[in-house]
C-alpha positions as CSV (number, residue, x, y, z in Angstrom):
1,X,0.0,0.0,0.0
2,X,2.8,2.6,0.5
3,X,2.6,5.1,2.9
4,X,-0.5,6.5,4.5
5,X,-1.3,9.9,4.8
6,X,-0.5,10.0,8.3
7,X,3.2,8.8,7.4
8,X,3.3,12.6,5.0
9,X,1.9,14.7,7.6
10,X,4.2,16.1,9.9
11,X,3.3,16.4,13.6
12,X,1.7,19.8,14.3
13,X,4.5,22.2,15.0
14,X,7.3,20.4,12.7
15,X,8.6,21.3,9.3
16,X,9.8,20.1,6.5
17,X,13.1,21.9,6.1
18,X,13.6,22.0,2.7
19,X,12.9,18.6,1.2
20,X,11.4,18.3,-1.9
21,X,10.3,15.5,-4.2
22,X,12.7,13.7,-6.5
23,X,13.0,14.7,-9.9
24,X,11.4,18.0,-9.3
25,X,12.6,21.3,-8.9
26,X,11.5,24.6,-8.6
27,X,13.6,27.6,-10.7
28,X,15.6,29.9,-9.2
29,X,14.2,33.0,-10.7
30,X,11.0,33.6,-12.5
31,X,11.8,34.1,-16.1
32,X,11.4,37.3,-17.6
33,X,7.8,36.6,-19.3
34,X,5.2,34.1,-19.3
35,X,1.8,33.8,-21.6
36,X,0.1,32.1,-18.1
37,X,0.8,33.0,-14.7
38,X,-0.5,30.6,-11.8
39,X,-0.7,31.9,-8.6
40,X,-0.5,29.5,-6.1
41,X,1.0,25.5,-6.7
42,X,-1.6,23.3,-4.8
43,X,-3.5,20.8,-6.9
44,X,-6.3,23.0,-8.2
45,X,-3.4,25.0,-9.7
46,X,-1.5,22.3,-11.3
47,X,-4.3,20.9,-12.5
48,X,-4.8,24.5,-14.3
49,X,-1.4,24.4,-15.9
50,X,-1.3,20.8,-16.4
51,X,-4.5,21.3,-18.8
52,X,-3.4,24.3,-20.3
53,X,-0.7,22.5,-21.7
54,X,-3.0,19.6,-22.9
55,X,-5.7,21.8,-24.2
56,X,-3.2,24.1,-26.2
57,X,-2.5,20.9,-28.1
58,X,-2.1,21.0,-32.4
59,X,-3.4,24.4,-32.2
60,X,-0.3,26.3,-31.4
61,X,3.4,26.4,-33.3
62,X,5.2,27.3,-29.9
63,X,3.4,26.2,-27.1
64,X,2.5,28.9,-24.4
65,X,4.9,29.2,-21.5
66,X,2.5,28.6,-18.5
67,X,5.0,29.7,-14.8
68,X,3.2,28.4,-11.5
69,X,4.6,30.4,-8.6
70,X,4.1,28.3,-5.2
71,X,5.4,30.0,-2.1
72,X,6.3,26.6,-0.3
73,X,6.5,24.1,-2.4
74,X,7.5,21.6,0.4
75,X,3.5,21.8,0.9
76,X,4.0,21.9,4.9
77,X,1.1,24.5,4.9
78,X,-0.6,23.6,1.9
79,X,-4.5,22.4,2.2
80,X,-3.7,19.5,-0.3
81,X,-1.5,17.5,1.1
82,X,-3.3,18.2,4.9
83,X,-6.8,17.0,3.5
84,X,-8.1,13.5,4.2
85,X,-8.3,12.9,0.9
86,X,-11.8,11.9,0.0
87,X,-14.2,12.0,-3.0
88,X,-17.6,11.3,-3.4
89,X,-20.7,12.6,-5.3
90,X,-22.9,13.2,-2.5
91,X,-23.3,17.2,-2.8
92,X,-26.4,19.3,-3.3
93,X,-25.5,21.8,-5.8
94,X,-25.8,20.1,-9.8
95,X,-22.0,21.4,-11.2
96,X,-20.5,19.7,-7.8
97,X,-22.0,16.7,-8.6
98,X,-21.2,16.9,-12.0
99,X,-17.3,18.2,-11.4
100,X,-17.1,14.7,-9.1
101,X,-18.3,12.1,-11.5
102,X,-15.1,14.2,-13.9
103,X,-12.6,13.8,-11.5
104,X,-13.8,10.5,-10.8
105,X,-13.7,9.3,-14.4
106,X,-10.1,10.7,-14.3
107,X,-8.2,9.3,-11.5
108,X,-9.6,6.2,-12.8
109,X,-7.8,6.3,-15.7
110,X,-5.2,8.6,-13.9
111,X,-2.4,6.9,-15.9
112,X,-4.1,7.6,-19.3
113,X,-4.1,11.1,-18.3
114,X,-0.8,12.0,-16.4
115,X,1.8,9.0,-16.6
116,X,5.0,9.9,-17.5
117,X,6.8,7.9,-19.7
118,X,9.4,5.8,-17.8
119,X,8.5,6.4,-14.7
120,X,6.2,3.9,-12.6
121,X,2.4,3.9,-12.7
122,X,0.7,6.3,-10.3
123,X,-1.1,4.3,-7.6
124,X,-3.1,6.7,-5.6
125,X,-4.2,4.2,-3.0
126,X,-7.8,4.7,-3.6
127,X,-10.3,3.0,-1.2
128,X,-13.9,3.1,-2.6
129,X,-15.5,2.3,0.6
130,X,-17.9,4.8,0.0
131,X,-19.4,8.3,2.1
132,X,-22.2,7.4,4.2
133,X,-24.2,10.6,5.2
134,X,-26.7,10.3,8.3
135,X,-29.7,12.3,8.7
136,X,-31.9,13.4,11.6
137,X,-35.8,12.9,11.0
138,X,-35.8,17.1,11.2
139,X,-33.6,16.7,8.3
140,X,-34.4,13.2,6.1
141,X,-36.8,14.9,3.8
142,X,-34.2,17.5,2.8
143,X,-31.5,14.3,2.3
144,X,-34.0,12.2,0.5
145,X,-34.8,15.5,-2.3
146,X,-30.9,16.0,-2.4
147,X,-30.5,12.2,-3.1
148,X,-32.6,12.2,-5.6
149,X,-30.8,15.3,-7.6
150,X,-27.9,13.4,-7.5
151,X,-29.4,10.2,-9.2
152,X,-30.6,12.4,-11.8
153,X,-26.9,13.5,-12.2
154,X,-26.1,10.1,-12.9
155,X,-24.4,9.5,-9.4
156,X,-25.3,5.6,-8.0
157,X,-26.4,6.4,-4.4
158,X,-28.4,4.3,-2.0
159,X,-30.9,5.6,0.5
160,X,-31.3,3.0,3.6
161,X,-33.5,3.2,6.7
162,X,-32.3,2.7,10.1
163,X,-32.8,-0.6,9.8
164,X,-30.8,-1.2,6.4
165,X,-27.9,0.6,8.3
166,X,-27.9,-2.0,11.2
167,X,-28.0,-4.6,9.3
168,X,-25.1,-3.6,7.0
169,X,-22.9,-2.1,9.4
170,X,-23.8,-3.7,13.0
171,X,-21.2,-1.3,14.6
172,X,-23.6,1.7,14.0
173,X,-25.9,3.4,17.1
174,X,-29.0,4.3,14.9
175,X,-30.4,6.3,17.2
176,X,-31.9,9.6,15.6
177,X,-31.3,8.3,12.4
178,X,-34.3,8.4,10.4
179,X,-32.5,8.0,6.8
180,X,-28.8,7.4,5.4
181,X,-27.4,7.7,2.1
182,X,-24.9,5.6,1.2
183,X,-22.7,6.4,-2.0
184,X,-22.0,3.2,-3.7
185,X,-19.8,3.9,-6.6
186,X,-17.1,6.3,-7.5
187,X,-17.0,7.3,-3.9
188,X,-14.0,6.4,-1.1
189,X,-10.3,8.5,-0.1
190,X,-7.1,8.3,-1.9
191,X,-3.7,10.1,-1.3
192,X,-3.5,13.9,-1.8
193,X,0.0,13.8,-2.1
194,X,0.1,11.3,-4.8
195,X,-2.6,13.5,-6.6
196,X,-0.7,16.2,-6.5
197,X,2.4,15.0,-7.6
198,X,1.3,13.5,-10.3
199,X,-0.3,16.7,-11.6
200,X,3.1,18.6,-11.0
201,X,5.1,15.7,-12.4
202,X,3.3,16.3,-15.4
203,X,2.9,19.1,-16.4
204,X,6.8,19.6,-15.6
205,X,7.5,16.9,-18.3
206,X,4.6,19.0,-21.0
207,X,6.8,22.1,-20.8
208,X,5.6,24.0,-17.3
209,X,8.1,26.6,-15.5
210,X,7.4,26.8,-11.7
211,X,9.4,29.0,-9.1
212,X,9.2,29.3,-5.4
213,X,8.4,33.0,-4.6
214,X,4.8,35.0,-3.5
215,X,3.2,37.5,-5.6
216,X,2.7,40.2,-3.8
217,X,2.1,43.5,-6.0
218,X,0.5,43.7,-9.6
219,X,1.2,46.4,-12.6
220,X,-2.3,46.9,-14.3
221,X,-2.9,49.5,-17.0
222,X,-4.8,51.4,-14.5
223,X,-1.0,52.1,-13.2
224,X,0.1,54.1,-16.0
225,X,-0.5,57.8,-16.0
226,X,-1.5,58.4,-19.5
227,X,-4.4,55.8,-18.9
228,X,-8.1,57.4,-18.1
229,X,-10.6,56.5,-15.2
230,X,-11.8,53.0,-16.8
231,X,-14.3,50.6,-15.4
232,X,-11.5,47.8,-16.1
233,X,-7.9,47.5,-16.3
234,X,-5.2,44.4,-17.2
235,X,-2.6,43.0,-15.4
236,X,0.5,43.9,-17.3
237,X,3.2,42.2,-15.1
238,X,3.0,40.1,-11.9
239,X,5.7,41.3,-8.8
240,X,7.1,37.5,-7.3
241,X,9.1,38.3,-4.6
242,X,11.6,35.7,-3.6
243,X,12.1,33.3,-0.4
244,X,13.7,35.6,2.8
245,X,14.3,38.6,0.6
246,X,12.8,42.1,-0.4
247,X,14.3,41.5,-3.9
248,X,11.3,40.6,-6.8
249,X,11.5,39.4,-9.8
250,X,8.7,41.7,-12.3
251,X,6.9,38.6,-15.1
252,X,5.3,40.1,-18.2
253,X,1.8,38.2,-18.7
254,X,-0.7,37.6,-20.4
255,X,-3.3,35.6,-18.2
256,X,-3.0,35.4,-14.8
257,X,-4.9,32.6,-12.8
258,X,-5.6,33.2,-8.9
259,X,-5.5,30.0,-7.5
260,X,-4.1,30.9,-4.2
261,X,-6.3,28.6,-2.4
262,X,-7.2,30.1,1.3
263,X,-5.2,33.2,0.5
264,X,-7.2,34.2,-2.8
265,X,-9.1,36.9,-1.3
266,X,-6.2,38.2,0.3
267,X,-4.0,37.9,-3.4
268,X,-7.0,40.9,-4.8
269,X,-5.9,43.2,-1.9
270,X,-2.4,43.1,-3.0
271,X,-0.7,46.5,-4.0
272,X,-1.2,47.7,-7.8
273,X,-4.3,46.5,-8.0
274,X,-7.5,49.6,-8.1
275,X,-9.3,49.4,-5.2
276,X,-12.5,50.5,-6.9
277,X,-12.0,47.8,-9.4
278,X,-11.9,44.8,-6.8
279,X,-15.1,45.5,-5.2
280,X,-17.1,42.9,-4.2
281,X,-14.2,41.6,-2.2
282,X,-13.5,38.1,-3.2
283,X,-15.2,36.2,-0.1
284,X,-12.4,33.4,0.5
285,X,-10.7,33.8,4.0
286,X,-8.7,30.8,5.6
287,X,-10.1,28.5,8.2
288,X,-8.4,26.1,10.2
289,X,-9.5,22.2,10.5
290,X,-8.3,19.9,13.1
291,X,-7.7,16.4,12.0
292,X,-7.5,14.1,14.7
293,X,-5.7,10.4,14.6
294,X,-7.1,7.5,16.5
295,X,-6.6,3.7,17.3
296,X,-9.5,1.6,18.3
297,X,-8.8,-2.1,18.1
298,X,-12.4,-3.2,18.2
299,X,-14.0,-0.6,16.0
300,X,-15.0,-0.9,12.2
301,X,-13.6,-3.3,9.9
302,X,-12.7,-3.3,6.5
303,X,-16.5,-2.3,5.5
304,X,-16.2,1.2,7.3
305,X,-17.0,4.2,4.9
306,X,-16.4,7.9,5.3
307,X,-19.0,8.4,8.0
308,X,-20.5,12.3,8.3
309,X,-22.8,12.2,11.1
310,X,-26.2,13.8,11.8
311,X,-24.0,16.1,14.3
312,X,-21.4,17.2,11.5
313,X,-18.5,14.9,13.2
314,X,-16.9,13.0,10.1
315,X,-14.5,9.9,10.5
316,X,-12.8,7.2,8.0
317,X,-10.9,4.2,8.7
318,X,-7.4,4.9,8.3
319,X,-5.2,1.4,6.8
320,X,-6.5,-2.0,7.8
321,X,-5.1,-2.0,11.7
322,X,-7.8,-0.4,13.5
323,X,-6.8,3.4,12.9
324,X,-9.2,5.7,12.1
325,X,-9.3,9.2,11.3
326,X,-11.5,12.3,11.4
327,X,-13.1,15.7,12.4
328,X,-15.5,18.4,12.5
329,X,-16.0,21.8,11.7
330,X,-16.9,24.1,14.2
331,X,-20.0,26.5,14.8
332,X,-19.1,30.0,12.5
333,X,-18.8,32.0,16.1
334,X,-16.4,29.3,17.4
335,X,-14.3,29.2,14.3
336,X,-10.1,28.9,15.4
337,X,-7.7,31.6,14.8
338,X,-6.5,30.9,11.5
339,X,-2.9,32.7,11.6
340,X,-1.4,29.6,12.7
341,X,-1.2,25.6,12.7
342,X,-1.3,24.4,15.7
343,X,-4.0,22.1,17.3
344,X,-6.4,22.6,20.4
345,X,-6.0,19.0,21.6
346,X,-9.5,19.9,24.2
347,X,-11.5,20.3,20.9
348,X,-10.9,16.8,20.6
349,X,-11.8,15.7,24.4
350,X,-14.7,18.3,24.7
351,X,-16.4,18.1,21.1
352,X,-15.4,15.2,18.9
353,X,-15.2,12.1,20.9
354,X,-18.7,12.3,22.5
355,X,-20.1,12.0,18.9
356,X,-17.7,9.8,17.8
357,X,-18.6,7.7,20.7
358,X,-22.4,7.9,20.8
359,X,-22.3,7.0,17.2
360,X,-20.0,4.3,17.3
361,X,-20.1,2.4,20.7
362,X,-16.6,1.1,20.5
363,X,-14.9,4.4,20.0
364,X,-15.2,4.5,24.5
365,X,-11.8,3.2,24.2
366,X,-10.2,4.5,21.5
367,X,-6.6,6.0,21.9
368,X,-5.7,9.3,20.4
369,X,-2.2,9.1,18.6
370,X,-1.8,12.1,16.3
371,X,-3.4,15.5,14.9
372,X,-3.0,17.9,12.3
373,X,-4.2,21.3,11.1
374,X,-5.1,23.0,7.9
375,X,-7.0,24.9,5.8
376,X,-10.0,25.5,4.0
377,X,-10.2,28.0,1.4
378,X,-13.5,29.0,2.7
379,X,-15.9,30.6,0.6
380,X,-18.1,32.6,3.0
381,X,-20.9,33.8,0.4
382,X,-22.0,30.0,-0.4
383,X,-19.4,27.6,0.5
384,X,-18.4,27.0,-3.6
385,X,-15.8,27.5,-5.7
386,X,-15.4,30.6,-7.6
387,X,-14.7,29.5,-11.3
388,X,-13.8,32.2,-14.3
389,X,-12.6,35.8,-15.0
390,X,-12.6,38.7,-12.7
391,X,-15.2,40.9,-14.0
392,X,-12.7,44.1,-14.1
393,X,-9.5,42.4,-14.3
394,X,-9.7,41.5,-17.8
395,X,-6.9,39.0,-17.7
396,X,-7.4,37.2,-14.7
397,X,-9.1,33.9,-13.8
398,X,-10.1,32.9,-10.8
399,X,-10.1,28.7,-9.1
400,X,-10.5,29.1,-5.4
401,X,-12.8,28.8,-2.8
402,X,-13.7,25.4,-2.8
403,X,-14.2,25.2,0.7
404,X,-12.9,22.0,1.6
405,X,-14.0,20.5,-1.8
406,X,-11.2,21.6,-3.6
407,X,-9.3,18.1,-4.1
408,X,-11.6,16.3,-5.6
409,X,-13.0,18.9,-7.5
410,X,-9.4,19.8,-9.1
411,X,-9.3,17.8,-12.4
412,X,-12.6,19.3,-13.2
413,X,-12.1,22.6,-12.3
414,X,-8.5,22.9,-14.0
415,X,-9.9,21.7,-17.1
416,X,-12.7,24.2,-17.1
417,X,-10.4,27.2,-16.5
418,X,-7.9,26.2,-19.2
419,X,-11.3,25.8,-21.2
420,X,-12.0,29.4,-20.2
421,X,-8.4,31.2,-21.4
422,X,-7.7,28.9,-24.5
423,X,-11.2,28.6,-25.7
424,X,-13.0,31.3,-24.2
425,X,-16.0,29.0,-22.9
426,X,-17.0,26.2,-20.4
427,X,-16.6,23.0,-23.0
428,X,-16.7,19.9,-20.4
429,X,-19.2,20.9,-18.0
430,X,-21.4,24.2,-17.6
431,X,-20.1,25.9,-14.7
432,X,-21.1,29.3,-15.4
433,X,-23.0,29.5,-12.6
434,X,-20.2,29.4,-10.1
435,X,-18.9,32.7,-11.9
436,X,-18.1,35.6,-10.0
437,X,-21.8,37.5,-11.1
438,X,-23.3,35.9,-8.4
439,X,-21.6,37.4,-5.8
440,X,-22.3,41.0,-7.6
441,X,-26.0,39.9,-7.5
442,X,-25.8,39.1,-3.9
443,X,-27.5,35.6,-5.3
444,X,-25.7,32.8,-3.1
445,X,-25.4,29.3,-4.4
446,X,-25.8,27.2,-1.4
447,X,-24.0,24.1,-1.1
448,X,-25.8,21.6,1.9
449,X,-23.0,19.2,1.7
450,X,-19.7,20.9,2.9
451,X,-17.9,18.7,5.8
């Protein structure tokens, strides 16, 4: 099986020093120019430049020079490789169910799409055990409507009654459960790190620059003086400053893609860019999510799925030795201070285990033996991504905000994006809907199913 995710994560507190993966390597510098700047190197933004690259195709003599700028790329901070890793198609909004049957079609055939010729197939340990969502009777009716959305999506999901649920896994208290839906295909965890190496691997080997650095300052056409009051403007050259220094290195572009993840709100406040012209704010702010490691020798087998309870508390088995892990998200006037990584071990004690326990009997005895933090990129308008241009910055494409969904969602949501700048429309799937004039028109899609 390889390692497990809990072998990747560090300890909360540690670093990685400056260990990278083999056979990849950051430049130096940013080069001079780029057609495609990508802000930000987690998986939704390799996923953009591995597609762009794909997309471009026949269609282009020289292919485009696409530049991803990561600020870490040893990923110690980065919400990717600190997820748990799971997929499923159990959302309420159409285009999420619809972006998780595309990803799921492509890790399945994930060597098709990014093996690299003489290097080893990419095994992402998937485990299709399934998401198994439990609802309240104040809430079945709501699950049973949003159950049958997703059938009509095409997604194969299974409603059972409280009975069905004991009788298929014993281990469950069915108390206030008056209906569960159980996801039985195209639905489990995998490794994140995997994913996302895979992705950067390559597009590294289709032609992709990346340099370590932060983009912290913009030069738009609104900056020079001869320009007039205009109700847009274009980004003329990105500012990436470098590791530990004041020094920056300006890039001449010609796109540039904010997929900053958590810090995507925050990149639209950076310096050169018009105020006027960035209004709305983009609503994406950080938000920190405990992930909690457990051993309980007698608790679920092999048949144990990702389990989201009627209380919010989440949990998946974790290898075949009786380790588990899991979490919750708090209440929005309990949320954790965000500015660092560290873990509030009573959350655990206080919140978690007394639902872990009254839903699953055996989890008494469990034995705490590791936690994490990380982050959502927390859309606080409706909890969804926010897919395609900026309606002011002409040149600028926006893949953030997936708020926790961002993983899974990446193959879909880089392909749509690199849709966007090569073709100028959604091709794969229709996602206009999660475009940014729905946050003008104050017109929120809500999203039920965020974890």
């Amino acid at each position: 099986m390889g390692q497990t995710l809990r072998d990747q994560v560090p300890a909360a507190g540690s670093a990685w020093g400056g260990w990278l993966p083999p056979g990849i390597h950051p430049d130096p510098r940013p080069p001079d120019e780029a057609d495609v700047v990508v802000v930000g190197g987690g998986v939704v933004g390799w996923s953009v430049a591995y597609w762009l690259k794909v997309l471009e195709g026949r269609f282009r003599r020289h292919g485009m020079k696409v530049l991803v700028v990561e600020r870490d790329p040893t990923y110690s901070r980065a919400s990717t490789v600190l997820s748990v890793g799971g997929i499923r198609q159990q959302f309420s909004l159409p285009e999420n169910i619809q972006m998780s049957r595309f990803s799921a079609s492509f890790l399945r055939d994930i060597n098709e799409h990014l093996g690299v010729p003489n290097e080893p197939p990419i095994d992402i340990q998937f485990q299709p055990s399934g998401y198994l969502f439990l609802a309240s009777p104040e809430d079945a009716a709501k699950l049973e409507a949003t159950v049958q959305l997703q059938r009509d999506e095409g997604a194969q999901v299974a409603l059972l009654s409280p009975t069905q649920l004991k009788e298929k896994f014993p281990w469950i208290n069915t108390e206030d459960v008056a209906v569960a839906s159980y996801g039985l295909e195209d639905e489990g965890w995998f490794d994140p790190w995997t994913l996302l190496n895979a992705f950067r691997r390559k597009a590294t080997s289709l032609g992709v620059h990346s340099c370590r650095g932060e983009v912290r300052a913009f030069v738009t056409t609104a900056n020079d003086p001869t320009s007039s009051a205009a109700e847009s403007t274009r980004i003329k050259y990105v500012h990436i400053y470098m590791p530990d220094s004041l020094e920056y290195q300006p890039v001449a572009c010609s796109i540039v893609v904010n997929a900053a993840g958590a810090w995507a709100g925050k990149l639209l406040e950076a310096d050169g860019l018009p105020r006027r012209l960035c209004q709305p704010p983009l609503p994406i702010q950080p938000r920190k999510r405990y992930v909690f490691c457990w051993h309980c020798p007698d608790g679920p087998g092999l048949s144990c799925p990702f389990l989201v309870d009627t209380s919010g508390a989440y949990f998946r088995r974790e290898g075949i030795a009786g380790n588990y892990l899991g979490g919750m998200s708090p209440p929005e006037e309990e949320e954790p201070d965000p500015s660092d990584l560290s873990v509030d071990h009573d959350y655990f004690q206080e919140q978690l285990w007394p639902r872990l326990a009254r839903r699953v009997p055996s989890f008494e005895s469990l034995r705490v033996q590791g936690s994490w933090a990380g982050y959502y990129d927390y859309n606080t308008f409706d909890h969804n991504g926010v897919l395609g241009p900026h309606p002011r910055l002409e040149n600028m494409f926006l893949a953030a905000g997936f708020s926790g969904h961002g993983l899974q969602h990446s193959p879909a949501a880089g392909r749509a994006v690199a849709e966007l700048v090569i073709r100028g429309r959604f091709e794969s799937l229709d996602l206009r809907r999660l475009g940014w004039a729905r946050l003008e028109d104050g017109e929120p899609l809500r999203e039920a199913g965020v974890v």
